[in-house]
Structure formats: structure tokens, C-alpha cells
C-alpha positions as a Python dict, from the first residue, in 0.01 Angstrom:
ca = {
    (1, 'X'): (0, 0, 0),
    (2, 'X'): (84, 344, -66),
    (3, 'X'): (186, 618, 170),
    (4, 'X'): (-119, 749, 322),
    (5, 'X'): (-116, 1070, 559),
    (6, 'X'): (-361, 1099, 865),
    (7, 'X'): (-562, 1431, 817),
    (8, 'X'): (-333, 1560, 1097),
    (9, 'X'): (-14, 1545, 921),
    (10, 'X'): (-148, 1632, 558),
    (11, 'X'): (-275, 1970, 719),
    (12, 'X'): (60, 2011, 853),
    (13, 'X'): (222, 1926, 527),
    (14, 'X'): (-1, 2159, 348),
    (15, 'X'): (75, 2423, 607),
    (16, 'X'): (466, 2376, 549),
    (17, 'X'): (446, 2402, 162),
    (18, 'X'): (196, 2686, 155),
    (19, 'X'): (489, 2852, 401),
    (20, 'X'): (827, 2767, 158),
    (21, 'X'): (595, 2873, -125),
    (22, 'X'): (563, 3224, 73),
    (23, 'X'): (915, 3225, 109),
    (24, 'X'): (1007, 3176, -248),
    (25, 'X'): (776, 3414, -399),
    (26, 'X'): (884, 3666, -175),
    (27, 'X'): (1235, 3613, -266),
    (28, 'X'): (1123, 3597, -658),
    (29, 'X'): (997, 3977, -591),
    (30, 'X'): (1380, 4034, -519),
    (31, 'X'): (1586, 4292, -727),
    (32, 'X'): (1934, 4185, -776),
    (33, 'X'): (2194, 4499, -754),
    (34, 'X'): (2574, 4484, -803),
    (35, 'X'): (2748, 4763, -622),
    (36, 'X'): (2942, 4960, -811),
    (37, 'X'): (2775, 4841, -1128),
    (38, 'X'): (3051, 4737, -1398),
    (39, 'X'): (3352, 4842, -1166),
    (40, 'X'): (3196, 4598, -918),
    (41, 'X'): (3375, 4608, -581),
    (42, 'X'): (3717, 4803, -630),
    (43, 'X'): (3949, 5033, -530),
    (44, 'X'): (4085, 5130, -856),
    (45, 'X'): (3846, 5383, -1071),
    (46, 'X'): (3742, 5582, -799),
    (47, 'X'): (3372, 5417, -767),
    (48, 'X'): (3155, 5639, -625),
    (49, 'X'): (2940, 5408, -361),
    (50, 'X'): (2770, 5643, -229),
    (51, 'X'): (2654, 5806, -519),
    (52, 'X'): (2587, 5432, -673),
    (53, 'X'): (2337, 5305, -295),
    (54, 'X'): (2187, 5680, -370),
    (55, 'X'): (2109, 5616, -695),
    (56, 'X'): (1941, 5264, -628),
    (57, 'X'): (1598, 5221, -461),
    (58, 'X'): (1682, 4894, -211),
    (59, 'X'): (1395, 4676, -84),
    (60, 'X'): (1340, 4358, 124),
    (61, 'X'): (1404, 3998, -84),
    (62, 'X'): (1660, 4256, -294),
    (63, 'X'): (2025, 4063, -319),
    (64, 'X'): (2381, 4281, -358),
    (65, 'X'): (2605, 4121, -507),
    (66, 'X'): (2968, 4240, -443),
    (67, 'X'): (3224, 4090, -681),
    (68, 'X'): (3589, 4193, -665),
    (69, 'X'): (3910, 4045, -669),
    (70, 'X'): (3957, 3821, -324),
    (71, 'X'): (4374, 3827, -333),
    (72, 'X'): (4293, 4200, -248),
    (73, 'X'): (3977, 4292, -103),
    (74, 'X'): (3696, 4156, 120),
    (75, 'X'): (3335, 4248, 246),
    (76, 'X'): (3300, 4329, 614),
    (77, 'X'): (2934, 4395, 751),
    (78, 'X'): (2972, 4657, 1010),
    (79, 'X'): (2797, 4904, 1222),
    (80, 'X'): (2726, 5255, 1152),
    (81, 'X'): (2999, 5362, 1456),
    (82, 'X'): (3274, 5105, 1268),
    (83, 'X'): (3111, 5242, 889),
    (84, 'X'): (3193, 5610, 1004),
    (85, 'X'): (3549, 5564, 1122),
    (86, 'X'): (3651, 5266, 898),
    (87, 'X'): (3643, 5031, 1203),
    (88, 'X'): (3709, 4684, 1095),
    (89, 'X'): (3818, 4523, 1439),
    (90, 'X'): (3463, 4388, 1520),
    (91, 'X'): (3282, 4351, 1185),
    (92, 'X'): (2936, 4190, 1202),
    (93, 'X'): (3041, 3953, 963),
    (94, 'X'): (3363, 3842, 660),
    (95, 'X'): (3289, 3780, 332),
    (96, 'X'): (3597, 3655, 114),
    (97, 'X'): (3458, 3478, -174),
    (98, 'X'): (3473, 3727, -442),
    (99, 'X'): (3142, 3666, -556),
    (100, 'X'): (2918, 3728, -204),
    (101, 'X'): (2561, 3720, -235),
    (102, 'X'): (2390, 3889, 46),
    (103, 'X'): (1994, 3889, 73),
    (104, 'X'): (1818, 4192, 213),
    (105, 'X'): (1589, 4079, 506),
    (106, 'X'): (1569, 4373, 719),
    (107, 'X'): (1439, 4724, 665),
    (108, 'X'): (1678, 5003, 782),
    (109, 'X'): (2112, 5064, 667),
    (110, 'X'): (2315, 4781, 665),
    (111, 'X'): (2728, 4920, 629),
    (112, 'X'): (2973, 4733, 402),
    (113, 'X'): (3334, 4813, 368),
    (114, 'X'): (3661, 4627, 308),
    (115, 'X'): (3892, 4578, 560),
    (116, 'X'): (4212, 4573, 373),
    (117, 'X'): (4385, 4830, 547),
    (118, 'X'): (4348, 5178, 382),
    (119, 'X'): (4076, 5036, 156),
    (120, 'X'): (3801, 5210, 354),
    (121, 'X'): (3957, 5507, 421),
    (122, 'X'): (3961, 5553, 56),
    (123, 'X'): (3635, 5526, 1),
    (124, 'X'): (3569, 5127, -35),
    (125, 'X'): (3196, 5178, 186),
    (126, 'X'): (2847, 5108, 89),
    (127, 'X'): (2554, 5245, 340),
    (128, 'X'): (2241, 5037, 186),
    (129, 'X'): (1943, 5179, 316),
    (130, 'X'): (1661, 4949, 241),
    (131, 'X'): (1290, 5043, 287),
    (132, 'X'): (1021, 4833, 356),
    (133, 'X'): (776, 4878, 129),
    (134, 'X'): (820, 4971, -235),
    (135, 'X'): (882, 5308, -302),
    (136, 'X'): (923, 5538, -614),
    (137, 'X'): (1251, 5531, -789),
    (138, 'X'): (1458, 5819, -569),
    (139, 'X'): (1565, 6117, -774),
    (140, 'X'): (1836, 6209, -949),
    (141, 'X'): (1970, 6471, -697),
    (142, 'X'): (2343, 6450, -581),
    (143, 'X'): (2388, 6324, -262),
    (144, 'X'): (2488, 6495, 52),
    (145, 'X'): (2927, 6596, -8),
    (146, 'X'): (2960, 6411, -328),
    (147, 'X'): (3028, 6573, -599),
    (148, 'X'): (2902, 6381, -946),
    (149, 'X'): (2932, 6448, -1314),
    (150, 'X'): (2668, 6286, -1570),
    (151, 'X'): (2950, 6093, -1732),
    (152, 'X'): (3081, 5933, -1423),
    (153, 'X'): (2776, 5778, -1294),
    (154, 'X'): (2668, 5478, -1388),
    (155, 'X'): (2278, 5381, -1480),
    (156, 'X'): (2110, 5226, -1151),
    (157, 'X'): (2199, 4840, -1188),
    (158, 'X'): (1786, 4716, -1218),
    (159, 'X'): (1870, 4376, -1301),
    (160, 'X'): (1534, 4223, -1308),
    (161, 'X'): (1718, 3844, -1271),
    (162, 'X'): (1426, 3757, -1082),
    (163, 'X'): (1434, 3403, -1280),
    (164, 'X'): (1779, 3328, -1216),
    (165, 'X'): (1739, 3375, -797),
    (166, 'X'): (1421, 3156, -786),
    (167, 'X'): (1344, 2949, -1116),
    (168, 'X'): (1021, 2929, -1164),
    (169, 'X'): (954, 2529, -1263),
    (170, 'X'): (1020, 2558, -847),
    (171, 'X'): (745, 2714, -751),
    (172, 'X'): (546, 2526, -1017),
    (173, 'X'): (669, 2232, -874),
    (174, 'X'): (549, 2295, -493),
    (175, 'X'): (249, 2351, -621),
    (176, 'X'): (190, 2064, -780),
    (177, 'X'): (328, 1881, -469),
    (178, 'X'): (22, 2052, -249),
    (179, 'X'): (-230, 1944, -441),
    (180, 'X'): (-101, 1583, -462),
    (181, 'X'): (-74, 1616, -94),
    (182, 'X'): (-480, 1798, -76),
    (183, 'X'): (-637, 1590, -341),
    (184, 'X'): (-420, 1237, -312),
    (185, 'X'): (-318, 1249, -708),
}
């Protein structure tokens, strides 16, 4: 005979898949951003990151990407105290991969800089301030002490890769699994 579920646990196995379903579309609805656009994360080039988390409307689900080289430079997650005076004893957390992927999953600033000595100092920073709910795209005023020309600032990195974070055949896939699990197909 078959696996059959009591209606106890198929109600709890519904209420798990309706819940990872929840999950995934909210991380489908995710933007994915690069900093410093085609420079990615550098020293060299004089990358503007404030002007570039200005320029960039941030939201829960979104994922930055920071790629660089990792012989000489890292990610270090930080507080604002540490962000202001390039404070890299304590960090919140390392990256070191060259390729980190870090998903947005709480409203407010989160700090990034490297800690390669003199690297921050010099400007290596990112303040993402992420908002809750969706908002309009900001404008396209110059941000507080930075001075930008036209030519220097790159277009805001929307990469819709929605598809590539959460494939949908996934999703399609759960689904199908709950109603197997509802209607015993």
C-alpha cells in the first residue's frame, strides 16, 4: 500500500508548503543589484558608492552582489559607529569569496566596507538603506558631499534576474506537490 497521511499530518504538510511557497515568492519579488555596477567592488576607478546606494531604490528579498578580486579585497558587515570611522576590528560579519551574495531581510542601513587596510579610508563603503515597502525610484539629486558628473555615474543596476534567484519550474513544482498532498493524485 501506498503512503497514506492521517488528516493531521497532511494539514501540517499543506501548512509547510503553503509557508516555503511564501518564502520563495517573496524572494522571486527580489531585485538583484551589483554595487558599483561594472567596476563591481574596487578600489581602482574611484567608484563612487555612495553616489551608486543613492542612486538605487533597495527593498526587502533585494540581493547585492559584491564581486571583486579576493587576493585583495573583502566584504566586512559593520555598524554605523565602525562604517563612520573605517572600524574593521569587530565587523558583524567576513565575506571573502569574491562573488558574495547577500539577501536583504531587514528594513533600515546595513554598512559594508573592506577591511584591507586603507581600503576604507579611501572610500571602499556602501551604506544600503533598504525600505520596507516599495517606493518610487529616488531622484536624481546629488547626494549629501559628493560631488558627481553625468558621465561618471553609472545607470542604476535594475537587473530584473528575478528568474535566475528563484526558477520558476520551483514554484510550479510545490504547487503541484500541495495538491497531490490535498487531493491524493
Amino acid at each position: 500500500m501506498g503512503l497514506l497521511l492521517s488528516l493531521e499530518n497532511r494539514g501540517f504538510v499543506c501548512l509547510c508548503l503553503i509557508f516555503a511557497l511564501f518564502l520563495e515568492v517573496q524572494q522571486i519579488n527580489g531585485k538583484v543589484y551589483k554595487v558599483g555596477d561594472s567596476a563591481g567592488w574596487t578600489t581602482i576607478g574611484n567608484v563612487n558608492y555612495t553616489a551608486w546606494a543613492y542612486n538605487n531604490t533597495f527593498q526587502l528579498g533585494d540581493v547585492i552582489v559584491f564581486e571583486y578580486n579576493p587576493q585583495f579585497h573583502n566584504v566586512m558587515q559593520v555598524r554605523h559607529a565602525e562604517y563612520r570611522s573605517c572600524n574593521v576590528s569587530s565587523p558583524i560579519v567576513t565575506y571573502s569569496t569574491g562573488n558574495d551574495n547577500i539577501s536583504i531581510q531587514t528594513g533600515g542601513h546595513h554598512f559594508f566596507v573592506c577591511g584591507v587596510p586603507g581600503h576604507c579610508q579611501s572610500g571602499q563603503r556602501v551604506d544600503i538603506n533598504v525600505r520596507a515597502a516599495a517606493a518610487t525610484p529616488p531622484a536624481t539629486i546629488n547626494p549629501p558631499g559628493a560631488t558627481i558628473t553625468p558621465s561618471t555615474v553609472p545607470a542604476p543596476s535594475h537587473n530584473d534576474a528575478r528568474s535566475d534567484y528563484m526558477p520558476l519550474g520551483w514554484v510550479v513544482l510545490q504547487i503541484l506537490m500541495l495538491a497531490g498532498v490535498l487531493f491524493r493524485i
